[in-house]
MARLUM-960636 format. One line per 8 residues: number of its first residue (from 0); for each residue x, y, z of N, C-alpha, C, O, CB. Coordinates in steps of 0.1 Angstrom, whole numbers. Each point is the difference from the previous one (the first is absolute). Glycine has a CB too. Layout:
# MARLUM-960636
NUM = X Y Z X Y Z X Y Z X Y Z X Y Z; ...
# end
This chain:
# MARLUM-960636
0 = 768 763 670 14 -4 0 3 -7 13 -4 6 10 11 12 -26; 1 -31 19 0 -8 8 14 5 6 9 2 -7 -26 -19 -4; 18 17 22 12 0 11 13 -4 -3 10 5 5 -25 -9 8; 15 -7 -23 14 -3 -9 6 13 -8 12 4 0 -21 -29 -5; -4 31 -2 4 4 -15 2 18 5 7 9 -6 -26 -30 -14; 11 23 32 4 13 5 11 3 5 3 12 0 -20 -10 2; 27 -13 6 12 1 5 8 0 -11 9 8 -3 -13 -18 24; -1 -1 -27 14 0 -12 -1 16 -11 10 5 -5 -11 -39 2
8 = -11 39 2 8 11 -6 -1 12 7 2 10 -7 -5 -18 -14; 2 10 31 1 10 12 18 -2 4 8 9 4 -40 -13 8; 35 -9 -14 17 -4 1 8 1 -14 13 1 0 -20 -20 19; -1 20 -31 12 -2 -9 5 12 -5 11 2 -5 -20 -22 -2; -1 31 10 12 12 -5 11 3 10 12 3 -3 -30 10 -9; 14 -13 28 17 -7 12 9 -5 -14 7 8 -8 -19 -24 37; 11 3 -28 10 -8 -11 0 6 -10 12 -3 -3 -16 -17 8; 0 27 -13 3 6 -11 10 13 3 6 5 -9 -29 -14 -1
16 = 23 13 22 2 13 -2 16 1 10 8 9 1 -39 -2 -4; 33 -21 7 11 -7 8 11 -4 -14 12 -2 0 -31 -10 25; 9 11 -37 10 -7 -13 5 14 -10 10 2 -6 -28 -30 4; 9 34 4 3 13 -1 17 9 5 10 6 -4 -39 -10 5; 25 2 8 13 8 12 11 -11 -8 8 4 -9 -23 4 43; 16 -24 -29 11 -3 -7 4 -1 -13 10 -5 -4 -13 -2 20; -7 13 -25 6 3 -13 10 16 3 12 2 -4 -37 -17 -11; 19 21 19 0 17 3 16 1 4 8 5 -7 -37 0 18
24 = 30 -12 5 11 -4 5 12 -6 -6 11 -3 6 -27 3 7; 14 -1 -25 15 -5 -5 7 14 -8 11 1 -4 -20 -31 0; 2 36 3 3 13 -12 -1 14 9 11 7 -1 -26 -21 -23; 10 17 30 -7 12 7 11 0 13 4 -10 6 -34 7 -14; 34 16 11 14 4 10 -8 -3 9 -12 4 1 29 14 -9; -8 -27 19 -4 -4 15 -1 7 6 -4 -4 11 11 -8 -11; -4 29 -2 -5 13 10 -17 1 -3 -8 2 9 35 15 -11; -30 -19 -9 -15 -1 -4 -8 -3 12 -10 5 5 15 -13 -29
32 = 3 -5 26 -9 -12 10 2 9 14 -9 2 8 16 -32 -21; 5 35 15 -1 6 12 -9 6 5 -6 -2 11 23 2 -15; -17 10 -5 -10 11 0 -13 -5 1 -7 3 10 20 10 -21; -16 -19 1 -14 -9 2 -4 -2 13 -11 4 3 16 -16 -21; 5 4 28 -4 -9 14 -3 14 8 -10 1 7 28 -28 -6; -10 36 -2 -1 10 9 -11 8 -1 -7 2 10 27 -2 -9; -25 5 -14 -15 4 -6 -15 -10 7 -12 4 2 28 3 -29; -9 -19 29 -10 -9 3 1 -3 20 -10 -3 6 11 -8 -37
40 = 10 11 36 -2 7 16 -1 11 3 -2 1 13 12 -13 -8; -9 26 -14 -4 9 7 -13 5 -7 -5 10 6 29 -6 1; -30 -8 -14 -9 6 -7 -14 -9 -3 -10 2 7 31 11 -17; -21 -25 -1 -7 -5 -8 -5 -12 14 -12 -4 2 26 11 -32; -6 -10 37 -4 -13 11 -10 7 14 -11 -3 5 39 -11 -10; -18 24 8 -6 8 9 -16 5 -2 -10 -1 7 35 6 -4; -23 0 -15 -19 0 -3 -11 -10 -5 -13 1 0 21 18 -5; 1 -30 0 -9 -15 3 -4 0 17 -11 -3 5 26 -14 -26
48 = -4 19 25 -4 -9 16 -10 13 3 -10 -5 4 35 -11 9; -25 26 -14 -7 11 8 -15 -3 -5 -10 3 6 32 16 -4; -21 -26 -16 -16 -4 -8 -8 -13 1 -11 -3 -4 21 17 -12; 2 -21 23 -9 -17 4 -1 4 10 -13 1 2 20 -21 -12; 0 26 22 -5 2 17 -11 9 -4 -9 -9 -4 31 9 21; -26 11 -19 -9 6 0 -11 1 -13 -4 10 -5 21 -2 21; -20 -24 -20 -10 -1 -10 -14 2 7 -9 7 -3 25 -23 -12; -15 7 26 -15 -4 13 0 3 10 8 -5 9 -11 -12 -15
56 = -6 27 9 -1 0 21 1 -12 5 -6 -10 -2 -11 28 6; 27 -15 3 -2 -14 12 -4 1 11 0 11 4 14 -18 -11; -21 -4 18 -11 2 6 8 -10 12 7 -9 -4 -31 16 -16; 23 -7 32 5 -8 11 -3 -11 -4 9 -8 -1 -10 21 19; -11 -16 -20 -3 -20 -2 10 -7 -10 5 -11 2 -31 13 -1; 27 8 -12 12 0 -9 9 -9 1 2 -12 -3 -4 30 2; 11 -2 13 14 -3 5 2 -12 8 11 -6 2 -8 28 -4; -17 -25 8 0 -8 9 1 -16 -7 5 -9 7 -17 29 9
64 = 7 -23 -29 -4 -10 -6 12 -3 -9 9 -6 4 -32 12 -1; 21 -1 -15 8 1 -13 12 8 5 10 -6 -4 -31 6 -14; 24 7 23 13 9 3 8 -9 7 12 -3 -2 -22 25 5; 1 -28 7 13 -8 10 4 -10 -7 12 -2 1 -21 6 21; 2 -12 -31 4 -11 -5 11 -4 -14 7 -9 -4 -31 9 17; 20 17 -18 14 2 -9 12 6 5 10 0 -6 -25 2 -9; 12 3 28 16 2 11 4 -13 5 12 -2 -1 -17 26 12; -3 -32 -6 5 -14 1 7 -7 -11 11 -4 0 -29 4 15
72 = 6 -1 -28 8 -9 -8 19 9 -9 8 -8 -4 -40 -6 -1; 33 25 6 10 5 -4 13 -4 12 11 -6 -3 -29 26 -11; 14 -16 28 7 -9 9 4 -14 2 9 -5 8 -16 21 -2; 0 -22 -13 -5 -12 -2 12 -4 -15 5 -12 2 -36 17 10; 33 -1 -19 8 2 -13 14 6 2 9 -5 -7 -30 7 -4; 23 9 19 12 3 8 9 -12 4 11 -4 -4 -23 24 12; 2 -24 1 4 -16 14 7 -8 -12 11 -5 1 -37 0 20; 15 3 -34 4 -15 -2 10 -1 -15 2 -9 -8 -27 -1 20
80 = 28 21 -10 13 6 -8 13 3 4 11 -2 -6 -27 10 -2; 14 -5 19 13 -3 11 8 -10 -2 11 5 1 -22 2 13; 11 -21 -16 3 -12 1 11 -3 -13 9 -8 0 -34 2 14; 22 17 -28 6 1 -13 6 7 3 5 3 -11 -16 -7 -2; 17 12 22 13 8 4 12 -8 -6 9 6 -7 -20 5 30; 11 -25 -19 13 -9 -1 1 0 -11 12 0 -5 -11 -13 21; -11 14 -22 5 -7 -17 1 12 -10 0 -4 -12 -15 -21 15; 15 41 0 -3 8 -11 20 6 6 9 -6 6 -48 13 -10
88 = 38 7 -1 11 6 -3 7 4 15 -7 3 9 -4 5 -33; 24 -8 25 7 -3 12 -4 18 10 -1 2 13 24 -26 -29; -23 34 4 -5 13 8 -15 1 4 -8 1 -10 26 10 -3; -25 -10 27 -7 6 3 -9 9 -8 -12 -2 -2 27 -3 18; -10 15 -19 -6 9 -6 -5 -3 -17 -9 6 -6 22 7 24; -6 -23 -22 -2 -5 -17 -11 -9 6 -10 0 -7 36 0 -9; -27 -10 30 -9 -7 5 -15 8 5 -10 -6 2 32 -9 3; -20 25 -3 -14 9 2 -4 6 -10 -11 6 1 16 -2 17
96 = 3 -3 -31 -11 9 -12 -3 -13 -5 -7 3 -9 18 23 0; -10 -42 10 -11 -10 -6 -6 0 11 -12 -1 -3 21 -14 -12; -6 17 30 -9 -11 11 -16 7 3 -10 -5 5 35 -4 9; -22 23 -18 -14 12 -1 -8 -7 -12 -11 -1 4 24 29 3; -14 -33 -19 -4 -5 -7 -15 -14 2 -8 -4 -8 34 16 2; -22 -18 24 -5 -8 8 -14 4 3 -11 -6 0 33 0 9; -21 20 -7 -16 5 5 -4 11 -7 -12 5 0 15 -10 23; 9 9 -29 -10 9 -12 -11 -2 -12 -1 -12 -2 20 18 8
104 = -24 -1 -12 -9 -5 -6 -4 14 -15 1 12 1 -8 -30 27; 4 12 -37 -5 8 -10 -14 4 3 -10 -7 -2 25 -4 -15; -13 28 22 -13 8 0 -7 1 -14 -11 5 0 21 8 18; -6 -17 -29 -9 6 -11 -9 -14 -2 -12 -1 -2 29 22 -12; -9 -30 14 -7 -12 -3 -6 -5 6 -6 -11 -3 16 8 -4; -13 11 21 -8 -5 9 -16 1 0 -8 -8 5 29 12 5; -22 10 -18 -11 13 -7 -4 -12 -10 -12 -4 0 24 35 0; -5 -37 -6 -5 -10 -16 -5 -12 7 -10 -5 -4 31 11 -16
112 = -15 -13 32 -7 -11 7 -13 7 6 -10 -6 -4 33 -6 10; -24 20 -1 -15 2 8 -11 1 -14 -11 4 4 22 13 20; -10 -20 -32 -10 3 -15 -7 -15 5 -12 -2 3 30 17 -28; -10 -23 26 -6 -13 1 -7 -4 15 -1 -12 2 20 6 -20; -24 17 28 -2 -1 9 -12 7 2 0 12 -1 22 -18 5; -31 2 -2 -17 10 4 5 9 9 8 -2 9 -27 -16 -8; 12 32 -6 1 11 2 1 9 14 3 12 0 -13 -19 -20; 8 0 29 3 -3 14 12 -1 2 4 11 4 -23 -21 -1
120 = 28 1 -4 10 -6 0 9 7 -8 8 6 7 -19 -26 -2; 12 21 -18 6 11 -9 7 15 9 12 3 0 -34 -12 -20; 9 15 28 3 11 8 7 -3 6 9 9 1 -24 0 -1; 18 -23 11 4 2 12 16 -5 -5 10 1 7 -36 -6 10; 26 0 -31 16 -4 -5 8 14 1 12 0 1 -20 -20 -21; 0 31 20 7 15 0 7 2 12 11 6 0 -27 4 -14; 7 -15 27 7 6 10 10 -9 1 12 2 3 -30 9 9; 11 -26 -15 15 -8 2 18 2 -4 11 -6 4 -32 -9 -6
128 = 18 26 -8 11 5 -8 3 8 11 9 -3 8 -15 2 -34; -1 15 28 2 8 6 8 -1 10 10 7 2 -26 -2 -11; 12 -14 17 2 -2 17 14 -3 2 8 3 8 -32 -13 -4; 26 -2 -20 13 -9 -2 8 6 -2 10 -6 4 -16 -10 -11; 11 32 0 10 7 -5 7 5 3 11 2 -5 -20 -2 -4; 5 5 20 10 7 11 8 -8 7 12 4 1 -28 11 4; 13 -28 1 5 -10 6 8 -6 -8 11 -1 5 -27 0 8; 13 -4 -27 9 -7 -4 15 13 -6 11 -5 -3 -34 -20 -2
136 = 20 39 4 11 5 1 5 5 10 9 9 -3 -15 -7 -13; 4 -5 27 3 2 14 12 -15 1 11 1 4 -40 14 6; 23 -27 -13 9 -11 -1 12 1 -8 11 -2 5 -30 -10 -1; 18 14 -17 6 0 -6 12 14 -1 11 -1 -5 -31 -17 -3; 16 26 13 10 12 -1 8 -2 17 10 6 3 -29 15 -22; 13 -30 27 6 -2 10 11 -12 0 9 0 9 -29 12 -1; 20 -24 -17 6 -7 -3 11 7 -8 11 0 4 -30 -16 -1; 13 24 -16 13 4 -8 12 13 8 13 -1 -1 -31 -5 -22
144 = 13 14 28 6 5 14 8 -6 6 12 3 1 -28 6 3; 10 -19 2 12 -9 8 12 -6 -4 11 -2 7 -29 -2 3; 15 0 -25 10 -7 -7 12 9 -6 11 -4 -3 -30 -13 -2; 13 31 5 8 9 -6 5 4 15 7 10 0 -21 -1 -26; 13 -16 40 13 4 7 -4 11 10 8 5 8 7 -10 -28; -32 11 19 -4 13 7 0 -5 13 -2 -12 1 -13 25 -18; 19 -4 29 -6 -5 10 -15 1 4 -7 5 -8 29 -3 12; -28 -6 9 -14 1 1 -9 13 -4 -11 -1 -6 19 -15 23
152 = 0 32 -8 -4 7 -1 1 5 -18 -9 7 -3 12 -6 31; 5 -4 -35 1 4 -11 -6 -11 -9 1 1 -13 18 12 21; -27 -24 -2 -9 -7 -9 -16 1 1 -8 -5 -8 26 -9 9; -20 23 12 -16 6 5 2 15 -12 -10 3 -6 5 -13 43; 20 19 -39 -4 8 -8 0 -2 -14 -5 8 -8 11 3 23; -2 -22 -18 -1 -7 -15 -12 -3 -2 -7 5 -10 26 -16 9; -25 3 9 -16 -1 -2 -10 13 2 -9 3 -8 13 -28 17; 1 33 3 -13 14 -3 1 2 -15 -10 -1 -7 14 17 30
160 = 11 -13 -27 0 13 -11 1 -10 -15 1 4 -11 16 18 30; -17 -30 -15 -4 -11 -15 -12 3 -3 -10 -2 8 23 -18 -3; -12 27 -26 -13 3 -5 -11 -6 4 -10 4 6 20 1 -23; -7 -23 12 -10 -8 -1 -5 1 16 -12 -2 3 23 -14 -25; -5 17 28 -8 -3 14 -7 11 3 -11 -1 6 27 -13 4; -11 29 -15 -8 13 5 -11 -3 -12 -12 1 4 33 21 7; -21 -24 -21 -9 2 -8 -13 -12 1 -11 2 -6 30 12 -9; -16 -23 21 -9 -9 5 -8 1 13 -11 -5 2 25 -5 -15
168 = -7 18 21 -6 3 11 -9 14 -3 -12 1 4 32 -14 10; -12 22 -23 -10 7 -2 -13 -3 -5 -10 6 4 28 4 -5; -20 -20 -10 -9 -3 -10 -11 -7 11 -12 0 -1 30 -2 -23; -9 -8 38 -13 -3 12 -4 10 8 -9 -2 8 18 -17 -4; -5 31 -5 -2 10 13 -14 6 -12 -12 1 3 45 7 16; -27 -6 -33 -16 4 -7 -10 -7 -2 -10 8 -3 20 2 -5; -14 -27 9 -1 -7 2 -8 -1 14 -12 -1 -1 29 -2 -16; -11 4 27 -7 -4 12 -12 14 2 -12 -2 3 37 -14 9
176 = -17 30 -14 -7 10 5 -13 5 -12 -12 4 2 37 2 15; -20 -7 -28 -13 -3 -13 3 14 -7 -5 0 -11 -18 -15 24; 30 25 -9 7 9 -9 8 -1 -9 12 2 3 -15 4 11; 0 -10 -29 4 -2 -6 9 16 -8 -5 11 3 -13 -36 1; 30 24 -13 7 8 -2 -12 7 -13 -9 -7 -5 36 -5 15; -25 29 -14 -5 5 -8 -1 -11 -14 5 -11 0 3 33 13; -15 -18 -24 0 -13 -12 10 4 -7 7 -9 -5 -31 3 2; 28 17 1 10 2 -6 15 -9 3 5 -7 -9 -19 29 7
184 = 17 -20 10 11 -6 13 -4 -17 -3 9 -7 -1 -10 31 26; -9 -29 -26 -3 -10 2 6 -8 -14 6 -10 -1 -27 18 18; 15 2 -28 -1 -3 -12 16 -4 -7 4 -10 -7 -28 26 8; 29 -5 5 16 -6 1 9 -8 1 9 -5 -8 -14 15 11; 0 -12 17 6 -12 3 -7 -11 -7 6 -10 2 1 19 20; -18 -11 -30 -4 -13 -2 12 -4 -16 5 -11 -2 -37 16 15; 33 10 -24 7 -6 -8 12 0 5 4 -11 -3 -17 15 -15; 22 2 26 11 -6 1 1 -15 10 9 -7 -1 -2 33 -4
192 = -17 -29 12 -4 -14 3 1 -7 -9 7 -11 2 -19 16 10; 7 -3 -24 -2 -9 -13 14 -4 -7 1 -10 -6 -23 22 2; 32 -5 6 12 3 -6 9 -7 12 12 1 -3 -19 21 -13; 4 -27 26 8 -15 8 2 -7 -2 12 -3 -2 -14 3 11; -6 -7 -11 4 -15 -3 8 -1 -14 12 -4 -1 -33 -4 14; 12 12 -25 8 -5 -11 12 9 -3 6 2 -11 -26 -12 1; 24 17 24 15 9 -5 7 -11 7 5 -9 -7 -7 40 6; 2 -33 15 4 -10 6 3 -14 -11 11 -4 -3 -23 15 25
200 = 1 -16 -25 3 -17 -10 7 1 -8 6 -9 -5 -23 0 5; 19 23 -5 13 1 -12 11 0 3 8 -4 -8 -18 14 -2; 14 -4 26 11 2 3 5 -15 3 11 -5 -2 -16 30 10; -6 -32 -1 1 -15 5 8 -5 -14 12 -1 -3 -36 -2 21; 16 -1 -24 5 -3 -17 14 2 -4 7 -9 -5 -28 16 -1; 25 5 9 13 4 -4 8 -6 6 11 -3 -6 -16 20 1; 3 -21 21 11 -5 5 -5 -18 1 1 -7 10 8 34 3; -12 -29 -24 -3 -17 0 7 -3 -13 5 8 -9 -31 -10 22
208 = 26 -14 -13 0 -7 -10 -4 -11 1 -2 -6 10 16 17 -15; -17 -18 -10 -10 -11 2 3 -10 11 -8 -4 8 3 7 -31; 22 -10 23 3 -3 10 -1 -2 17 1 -9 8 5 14 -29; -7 9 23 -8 3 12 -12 0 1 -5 -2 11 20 11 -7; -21 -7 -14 -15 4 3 -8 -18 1 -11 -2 6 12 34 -22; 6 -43 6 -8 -12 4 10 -11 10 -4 -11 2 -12 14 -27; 31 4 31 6 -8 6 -1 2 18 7 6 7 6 -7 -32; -26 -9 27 -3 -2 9 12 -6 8 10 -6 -5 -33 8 -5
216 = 20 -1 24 10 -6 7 -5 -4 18 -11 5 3 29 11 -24; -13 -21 27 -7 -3 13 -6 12 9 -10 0 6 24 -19 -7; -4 29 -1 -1 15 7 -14 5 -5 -11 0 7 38 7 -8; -25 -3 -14 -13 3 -6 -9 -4 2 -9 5 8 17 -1 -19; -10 -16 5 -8 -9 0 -8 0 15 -13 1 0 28 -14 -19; -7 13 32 -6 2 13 -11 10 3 -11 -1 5 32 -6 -1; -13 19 -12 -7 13 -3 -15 -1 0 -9 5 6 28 2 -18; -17 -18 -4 -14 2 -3 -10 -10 3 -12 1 -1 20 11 -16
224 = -2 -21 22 -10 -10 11 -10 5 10 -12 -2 4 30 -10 -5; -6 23 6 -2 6 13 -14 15 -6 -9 6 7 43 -15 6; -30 10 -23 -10 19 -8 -10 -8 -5 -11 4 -2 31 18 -10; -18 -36 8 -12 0 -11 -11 -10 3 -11 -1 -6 28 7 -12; -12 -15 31 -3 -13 9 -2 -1 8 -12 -1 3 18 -5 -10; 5 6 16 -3 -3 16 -9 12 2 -12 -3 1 36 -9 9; -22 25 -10 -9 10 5 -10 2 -6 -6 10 4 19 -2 3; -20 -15 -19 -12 -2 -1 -7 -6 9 -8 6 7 13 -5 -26
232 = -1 -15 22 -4 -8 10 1 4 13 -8 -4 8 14 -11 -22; 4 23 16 -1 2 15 -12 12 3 -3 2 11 31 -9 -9; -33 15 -13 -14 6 -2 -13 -10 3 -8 2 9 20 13 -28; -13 -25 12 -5 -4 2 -3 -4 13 -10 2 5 14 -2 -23; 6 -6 23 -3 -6 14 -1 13 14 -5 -1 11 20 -25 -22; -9 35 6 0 16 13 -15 -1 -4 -7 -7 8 34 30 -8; -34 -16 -12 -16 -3 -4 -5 -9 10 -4 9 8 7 -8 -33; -6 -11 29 -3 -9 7 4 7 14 -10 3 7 12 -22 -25
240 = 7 21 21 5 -2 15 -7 16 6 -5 2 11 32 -19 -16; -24 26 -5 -8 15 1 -19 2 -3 -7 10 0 34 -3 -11; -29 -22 8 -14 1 -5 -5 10 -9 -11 6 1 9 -16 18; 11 11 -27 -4 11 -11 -12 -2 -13 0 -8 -9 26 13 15; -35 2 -3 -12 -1 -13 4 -6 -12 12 1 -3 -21 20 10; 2 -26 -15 -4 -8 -14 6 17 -7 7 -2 -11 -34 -22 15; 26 36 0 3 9 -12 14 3 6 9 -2 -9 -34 14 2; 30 -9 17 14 -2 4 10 -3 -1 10 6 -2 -18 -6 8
248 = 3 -20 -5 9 -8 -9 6 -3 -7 10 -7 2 -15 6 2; 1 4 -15 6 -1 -13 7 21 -4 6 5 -10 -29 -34 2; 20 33 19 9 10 -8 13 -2 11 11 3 -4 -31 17 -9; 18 -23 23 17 -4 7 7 -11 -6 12 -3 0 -18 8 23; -4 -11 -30 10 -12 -8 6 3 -14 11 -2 -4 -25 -16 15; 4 22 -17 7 10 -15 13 7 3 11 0 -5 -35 8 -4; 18 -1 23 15 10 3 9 -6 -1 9 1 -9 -15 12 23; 6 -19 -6 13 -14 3 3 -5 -10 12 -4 -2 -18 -5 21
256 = -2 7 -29 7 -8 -15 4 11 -11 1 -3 -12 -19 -18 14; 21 34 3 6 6 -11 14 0 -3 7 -1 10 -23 14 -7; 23 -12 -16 14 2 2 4 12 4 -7 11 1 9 -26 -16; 11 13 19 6 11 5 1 12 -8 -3 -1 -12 15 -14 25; -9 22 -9 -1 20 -3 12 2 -6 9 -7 4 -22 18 17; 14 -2 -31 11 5 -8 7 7 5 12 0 -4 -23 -1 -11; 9 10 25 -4 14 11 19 -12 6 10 7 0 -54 8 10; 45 -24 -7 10 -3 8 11 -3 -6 10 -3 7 -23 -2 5
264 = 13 5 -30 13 2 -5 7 15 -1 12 3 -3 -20 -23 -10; -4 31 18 5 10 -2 3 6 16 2 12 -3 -14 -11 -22; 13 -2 37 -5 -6 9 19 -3 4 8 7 7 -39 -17 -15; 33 -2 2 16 -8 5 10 9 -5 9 5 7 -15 -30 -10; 5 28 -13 1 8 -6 8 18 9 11 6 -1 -33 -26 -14; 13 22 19 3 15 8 7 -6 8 10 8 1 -30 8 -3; 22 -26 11 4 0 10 15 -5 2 6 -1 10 -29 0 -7; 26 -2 -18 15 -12 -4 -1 -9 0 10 -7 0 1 13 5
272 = -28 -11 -5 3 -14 -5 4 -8 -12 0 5 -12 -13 -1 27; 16 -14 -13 -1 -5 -17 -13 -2 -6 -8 -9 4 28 -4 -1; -23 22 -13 -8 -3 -6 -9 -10 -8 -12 -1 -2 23 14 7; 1 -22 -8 -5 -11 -7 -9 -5 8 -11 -3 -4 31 -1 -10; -17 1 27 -8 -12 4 -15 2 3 -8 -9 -1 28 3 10; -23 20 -4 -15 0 1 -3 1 -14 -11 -5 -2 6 15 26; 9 -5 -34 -3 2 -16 -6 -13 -6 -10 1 -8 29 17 6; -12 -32 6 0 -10 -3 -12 -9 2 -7 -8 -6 30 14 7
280 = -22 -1 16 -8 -3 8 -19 -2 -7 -9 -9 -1 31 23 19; -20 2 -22 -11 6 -4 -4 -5 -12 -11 -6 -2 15 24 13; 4 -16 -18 -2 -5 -16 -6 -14 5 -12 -1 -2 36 14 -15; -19 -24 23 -2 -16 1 -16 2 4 -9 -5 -7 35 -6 16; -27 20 4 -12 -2 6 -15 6 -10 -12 -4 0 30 7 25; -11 5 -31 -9 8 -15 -6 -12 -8 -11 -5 1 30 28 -6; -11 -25 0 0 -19 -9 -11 -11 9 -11 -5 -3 44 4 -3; -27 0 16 -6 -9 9 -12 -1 3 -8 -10 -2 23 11 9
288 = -18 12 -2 -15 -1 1 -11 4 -7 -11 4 4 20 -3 12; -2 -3 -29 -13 -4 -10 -6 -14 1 -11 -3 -4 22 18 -11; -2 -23 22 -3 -11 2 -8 -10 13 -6 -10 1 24 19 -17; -11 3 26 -6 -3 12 -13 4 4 -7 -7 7 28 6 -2; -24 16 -10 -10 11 8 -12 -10 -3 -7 -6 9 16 33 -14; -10 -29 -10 -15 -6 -4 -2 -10 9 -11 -1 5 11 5 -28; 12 -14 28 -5 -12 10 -11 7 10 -12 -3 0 36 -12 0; -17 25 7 -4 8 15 -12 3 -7 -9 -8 3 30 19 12
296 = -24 -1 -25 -10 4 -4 -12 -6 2 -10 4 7 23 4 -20; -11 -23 6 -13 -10 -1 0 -7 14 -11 -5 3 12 -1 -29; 11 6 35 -4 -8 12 -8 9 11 -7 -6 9 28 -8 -14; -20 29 2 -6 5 11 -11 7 -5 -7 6 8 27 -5 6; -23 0 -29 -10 11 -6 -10 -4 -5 -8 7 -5 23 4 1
# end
């Protein structure tokens, strides 16, 4: 199966399951959904992240290689997201549950891209997850913090005691040291891992409509220039400038070409944000890169 035909149905149950929620959402009490987002920050997300950080030992050459270069490109997506401040919602904080959307990235899809990558490369897509998860919930819970008004010291304790960030750091600390949890424990967190994302895309769903979900606009649209484009390319060229290996390459550039993560509608969500907008966000970027990945796929694979 060719690189087209694995994205697109590795992507269509996302979309299916995004059409789902907005059927669901018109009938089903909006406390439903509540409950849902909260089940999925305290519970169902937190043990995804704790299961992509701690899929692969990571090794210094690693961190030194592939680690740095997906902390760069995520900073790198922060930076050039900044500039859409003017043009999105006049609150701060409704401007930080889309602007986290810039460097976040879909951990599961990332597992379905490495298929198309020799077996070498496949492995090292793990740490590239790993390494990325903590940081980009370190960004993003520090952005939505701020907008919600915390001051400094009350935005360093938002980020300790934020699941996603303890449960990602945990999942590197098992990870780095090779102690992995009992299997039982393991076996757990993996199915309630399983039960993130598509609790999340339903909730997304609910709070969409078709309207929003194909009414692109310069804000958005920036978004996904910036998640699905420029930071491919700007992979490419850090590749070069980092002299990174033929097996390297193409997994910092895959990285860079994923759409954004579901994990940040639920995410704004906790924090007061408006929902809609990373929901929207996501849903577009879901769609989208059925279209874009395969380009990256064939250009670097």
């Amino acid at each position: 199966m060719n690189g087209v035909s694995t994205i697109g149905l590795a992507l269509a149950p996302d979309v299916i399951i995004i059409a789902l929620g907005m059927v669901f959402g018109r009938f089903l009490d909006k406390n439903l959904w509540v409950a849902l987002d909260k089940l999925c920050f305290f519970i169902f997300f937190p043990a995804l992240m704790f299961s992509a950080a701690a899929a692969r030992p990571i090794g210094i050459g690693d961190i030194a290689s592939v680690g740095m270069a997906v902390w760069i490109l995520m900073g790198l997506g922060l930076g050039l997201a900044w500039p859409l401040r003017r043009l999105g919602p006049s609150s701060f904080l409704d401007f930080a549950g889309v602007w986290q959307t810039a460097w976040r990235f879909n951990a599961g899809l990332a597992f379905v891209v490495a298929q198309a990558l020799p077996q070498e490369a496949a492995a090292l897509m793990a740490v590239a997850v790993g390494l990325a998860v903590p940081l980009a919930n370190v960004l993003a819970v520090g952005a939505l913090a701020r907008g919600a008004g915390l001051n400094v010291g009350s935005v360093i304790k938002a980020v300790l005691a934020n699941p996603f960030f303890l449960a990602s750091s945990a999942g590197l600390l098992v990870s780095a040291t090779g102690h992995a949890p009992p299997e039982t424990a393991a076996v757990t967190l993996d199915r309630l891992a399983n039960v993130a994302i598509p609790a999340a895309l339903l909730s997304i769903g609910a709070s969409l409509n078709l309207s929003v979900l194909w009414g692109l606009s310069g804000f958005t649209g920036g978004f996904h220039l910036i998640k699905l484009v420029y930071l491919p390319l700007c992979a490419l060229g850090l590749a070069k400038v980092m002299d990174l290996s033929v097996i390297q390459t193409p997994v910092v550039v895959l990285f860079a070409a994923l759409p954004t993560a579901a994990a940040a509608q639920t995410l704004a969500a906790r924090f007061g944000a408006d929902r809609r907008g990373p929901a929207a966000i996501i849903a577009q970027s879901t769609v989208l890169a059925c279209m874009t990945l395969p380009v990256w796929i064939a250009l670097v694979v």
